[in-house]
C-alpha positions as CSV (number, residue, x, y, z in Angstrom):
1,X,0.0,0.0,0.0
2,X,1.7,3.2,-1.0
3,X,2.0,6.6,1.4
4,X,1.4,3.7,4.6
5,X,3.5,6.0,6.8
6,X,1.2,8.8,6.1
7,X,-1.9,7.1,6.6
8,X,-0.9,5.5,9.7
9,X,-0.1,9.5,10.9
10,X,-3.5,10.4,9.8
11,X,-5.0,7.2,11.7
12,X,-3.3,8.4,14.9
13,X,-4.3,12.0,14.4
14,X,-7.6,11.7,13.6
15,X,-7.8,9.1,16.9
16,X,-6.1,11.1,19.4
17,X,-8.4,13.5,20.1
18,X,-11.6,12.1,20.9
19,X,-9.9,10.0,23.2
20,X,-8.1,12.5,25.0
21,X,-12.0,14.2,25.5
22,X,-13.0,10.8,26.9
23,X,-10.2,10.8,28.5
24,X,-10.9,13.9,30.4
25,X,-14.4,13.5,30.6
26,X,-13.7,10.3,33.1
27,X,-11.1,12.5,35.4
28,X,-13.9,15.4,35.6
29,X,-11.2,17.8,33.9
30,X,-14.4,18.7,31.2
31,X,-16.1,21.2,33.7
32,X,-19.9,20.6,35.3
33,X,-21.5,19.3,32.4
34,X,-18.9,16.9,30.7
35,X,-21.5,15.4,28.5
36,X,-22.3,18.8,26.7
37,X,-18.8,19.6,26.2
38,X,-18.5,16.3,24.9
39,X,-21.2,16.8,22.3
40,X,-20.2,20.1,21.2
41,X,-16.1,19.4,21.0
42,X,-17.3,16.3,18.7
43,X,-19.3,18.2,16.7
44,X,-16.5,20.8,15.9
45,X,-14.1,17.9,15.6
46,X,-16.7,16.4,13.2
47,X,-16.4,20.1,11.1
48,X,-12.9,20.6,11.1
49,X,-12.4,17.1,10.1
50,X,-15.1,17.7,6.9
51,X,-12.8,21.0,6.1
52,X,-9.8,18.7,6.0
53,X,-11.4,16.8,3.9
54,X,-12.6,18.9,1.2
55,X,-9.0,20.5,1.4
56,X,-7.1,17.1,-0.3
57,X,-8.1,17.8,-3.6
58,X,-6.9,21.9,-4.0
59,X,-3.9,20.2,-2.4
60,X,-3.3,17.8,-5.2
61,X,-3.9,20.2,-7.5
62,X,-1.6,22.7,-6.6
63,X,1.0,19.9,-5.5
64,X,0.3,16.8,-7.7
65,X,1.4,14.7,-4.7
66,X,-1.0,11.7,-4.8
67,X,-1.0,11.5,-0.7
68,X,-3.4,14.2,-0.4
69,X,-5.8,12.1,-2.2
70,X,-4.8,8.8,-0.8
71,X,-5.8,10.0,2.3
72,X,-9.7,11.9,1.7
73,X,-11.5,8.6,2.1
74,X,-10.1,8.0,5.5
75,X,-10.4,11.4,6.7
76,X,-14.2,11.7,5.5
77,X,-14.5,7.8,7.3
78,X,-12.9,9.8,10.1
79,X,-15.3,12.7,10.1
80,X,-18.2,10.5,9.9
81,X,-17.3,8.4,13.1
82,X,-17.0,11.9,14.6
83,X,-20.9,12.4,13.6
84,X,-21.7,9.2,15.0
85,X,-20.3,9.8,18.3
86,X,-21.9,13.8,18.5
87,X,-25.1,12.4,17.8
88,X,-24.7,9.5,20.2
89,X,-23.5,11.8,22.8
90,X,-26.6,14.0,22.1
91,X,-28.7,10.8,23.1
92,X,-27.2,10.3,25.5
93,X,-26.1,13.2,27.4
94,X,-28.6,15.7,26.1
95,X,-31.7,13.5,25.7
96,X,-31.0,11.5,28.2
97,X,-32.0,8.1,26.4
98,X,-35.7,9.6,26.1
99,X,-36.9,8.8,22.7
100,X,-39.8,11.1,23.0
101,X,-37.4,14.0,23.2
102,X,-35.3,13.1,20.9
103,X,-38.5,12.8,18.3
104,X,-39.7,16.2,19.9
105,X,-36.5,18.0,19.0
106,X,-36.2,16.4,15.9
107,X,-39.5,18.3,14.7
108,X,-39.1,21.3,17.0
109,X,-35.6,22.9,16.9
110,X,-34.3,23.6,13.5
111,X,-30.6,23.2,14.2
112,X,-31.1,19.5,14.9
113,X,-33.3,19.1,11.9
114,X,-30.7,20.6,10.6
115,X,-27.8,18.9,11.6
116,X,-30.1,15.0,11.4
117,X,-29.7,16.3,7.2
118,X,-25.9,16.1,7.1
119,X,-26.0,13.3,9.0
120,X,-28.0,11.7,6.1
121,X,-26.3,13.0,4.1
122,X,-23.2,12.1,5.6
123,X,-24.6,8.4,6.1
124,X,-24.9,8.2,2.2
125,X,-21.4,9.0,1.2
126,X,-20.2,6.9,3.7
127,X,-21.9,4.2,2.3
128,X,-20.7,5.1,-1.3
129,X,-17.6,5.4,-0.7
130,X,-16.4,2.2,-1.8
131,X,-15.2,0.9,-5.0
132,X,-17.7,-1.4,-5.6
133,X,-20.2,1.8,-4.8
134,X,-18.0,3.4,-7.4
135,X,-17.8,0.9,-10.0
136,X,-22.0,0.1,-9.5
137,X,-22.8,3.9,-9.9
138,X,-20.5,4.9,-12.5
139,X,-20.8,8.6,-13.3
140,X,-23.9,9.0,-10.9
141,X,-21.3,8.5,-8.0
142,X,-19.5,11.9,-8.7
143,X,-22.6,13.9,-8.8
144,X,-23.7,11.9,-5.3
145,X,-20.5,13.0,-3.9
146,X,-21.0,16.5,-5.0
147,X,-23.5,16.4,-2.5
148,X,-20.5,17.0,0.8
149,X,-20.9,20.7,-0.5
150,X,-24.5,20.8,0.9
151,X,-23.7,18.9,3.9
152,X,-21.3,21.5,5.0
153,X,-23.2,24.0,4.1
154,X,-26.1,22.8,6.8
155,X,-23.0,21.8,9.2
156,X,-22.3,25.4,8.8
157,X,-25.9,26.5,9.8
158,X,-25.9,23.7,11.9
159,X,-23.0,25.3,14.3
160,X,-24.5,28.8,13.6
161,X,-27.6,28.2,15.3
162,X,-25.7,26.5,18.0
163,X,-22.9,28.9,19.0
164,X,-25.3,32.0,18.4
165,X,-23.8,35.0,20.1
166,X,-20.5,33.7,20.0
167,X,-19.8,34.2,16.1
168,X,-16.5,35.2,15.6
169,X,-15.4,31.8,16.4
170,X,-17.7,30.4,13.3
171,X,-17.0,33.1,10.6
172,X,-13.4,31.1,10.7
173,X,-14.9,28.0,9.9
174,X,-17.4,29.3,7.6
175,X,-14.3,31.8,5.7
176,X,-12.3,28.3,5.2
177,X,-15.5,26.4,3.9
178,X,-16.4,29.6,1.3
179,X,-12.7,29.4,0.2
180,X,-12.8,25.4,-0.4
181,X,-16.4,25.5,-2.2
182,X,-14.6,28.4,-4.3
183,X,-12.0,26.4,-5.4
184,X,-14.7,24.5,-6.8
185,X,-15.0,26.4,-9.7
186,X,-13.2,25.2,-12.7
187,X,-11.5,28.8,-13.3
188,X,-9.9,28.8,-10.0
189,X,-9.1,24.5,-9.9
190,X,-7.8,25.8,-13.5
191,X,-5.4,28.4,-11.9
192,X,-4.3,26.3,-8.9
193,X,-3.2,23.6,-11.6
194,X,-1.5,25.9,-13.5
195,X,-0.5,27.8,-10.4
196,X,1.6,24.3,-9.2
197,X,2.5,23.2,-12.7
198,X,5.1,26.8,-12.7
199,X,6.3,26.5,-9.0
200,X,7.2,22.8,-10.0
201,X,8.9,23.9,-12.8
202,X,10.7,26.9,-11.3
203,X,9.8,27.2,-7.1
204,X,11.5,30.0,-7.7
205,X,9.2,32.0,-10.1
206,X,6.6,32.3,-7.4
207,X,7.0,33.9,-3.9
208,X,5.1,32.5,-1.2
């Protein structure tokens, strides 16, 4: 398997911290309400993990090192275990096991409506993301996958109606995910390619 050293980096990375919240959550270092800070510092986790993500391929564009790539699958595995364990946590901790509640919020307060959408969402690429997925949906598989755009999108809104008053915190986020989706566009992939074909040729030419 090529880049193993690097995934095995990314493994440990992406494993570390939720651990290290459990972790302190079991010596009481997490403050009175452990539980909520566990919810909300998966959540972010789950976020920052989604940015990462969507940041492998400017990276192979602009670098044409094939690690960046060999990498997104696990880091989008990773971000939906994240999920998983925020919405667990919220069952948990939040709910309180109560399946009533649950339900309740689920039709009541629109940033869990919200954020139950990217989990879907979420669910499906996670689903798709294998080859056989690939192979079986053939060009339908991109256009599915396009769909991580709206999932952050409603992870955004998700955290916005969450952190309310605090906001300077989630302009950061949302600045880095209105830069990635940019880089969408085929004019600026086009001049990030173009952008790393000349620094490879001459690092020189281009002052960073």
């Amino acid at each position: 398997m090529r880049y193993r050293l690097w995934r095995v980096g990314v493994f440990i990375a992406a494993s570390l911290p939720p651990m290290y919240w459990f972790y302190g959550a079991m010596l009481g270092l997490l403050g009175p309400d452990p539980g909520k800070v566990l919810v909300d510092n998966l959540g972010l986790g789950a976020l920052v993990l989604l940015l990462i993500t969507l940041t492998m391929t400017p990276l192979q564009q602009l670098t044409r090192w094939g690690g960046w790539i060999a990498v997104r699958r696990q880091l989008g595995l990773w971000c939906f275990a994240y999920v998983v364990l925020h919405l667990a946590g919220y069952v948990l901790f939040i709910a309180g096991l109560r399946l009533e509640l649950v339900l309740r919020d689920l039709s009541e307060r629109p940033y869990i409506i919200v954020g139950a959408l990217a989990f879907v969402g979420l669910l499906a690429l996670t689903v798709t993301s294998n080859r056989f997925s690939i192979r079986r949906l053939g060009r339908k598989w991109k256009a599915l996958h396009r769909l991580v755009y709206v999932i952050l999108l409603l992870a955004l809104l998700h955290m916005l109606w969450v952190v309310r008053a605090d906001l300077g915190e989630w302009l950061a986020y949302a600045l880095v995910g209105g830069v990635l989706l940019l880089m969408r566009l085929s004019v600026v992939a086009g001049g990030l390619q173009r952008v790393g074909a000349l620094w490879r040729e001459n690092p020189k030419k281009i002052e960073i």
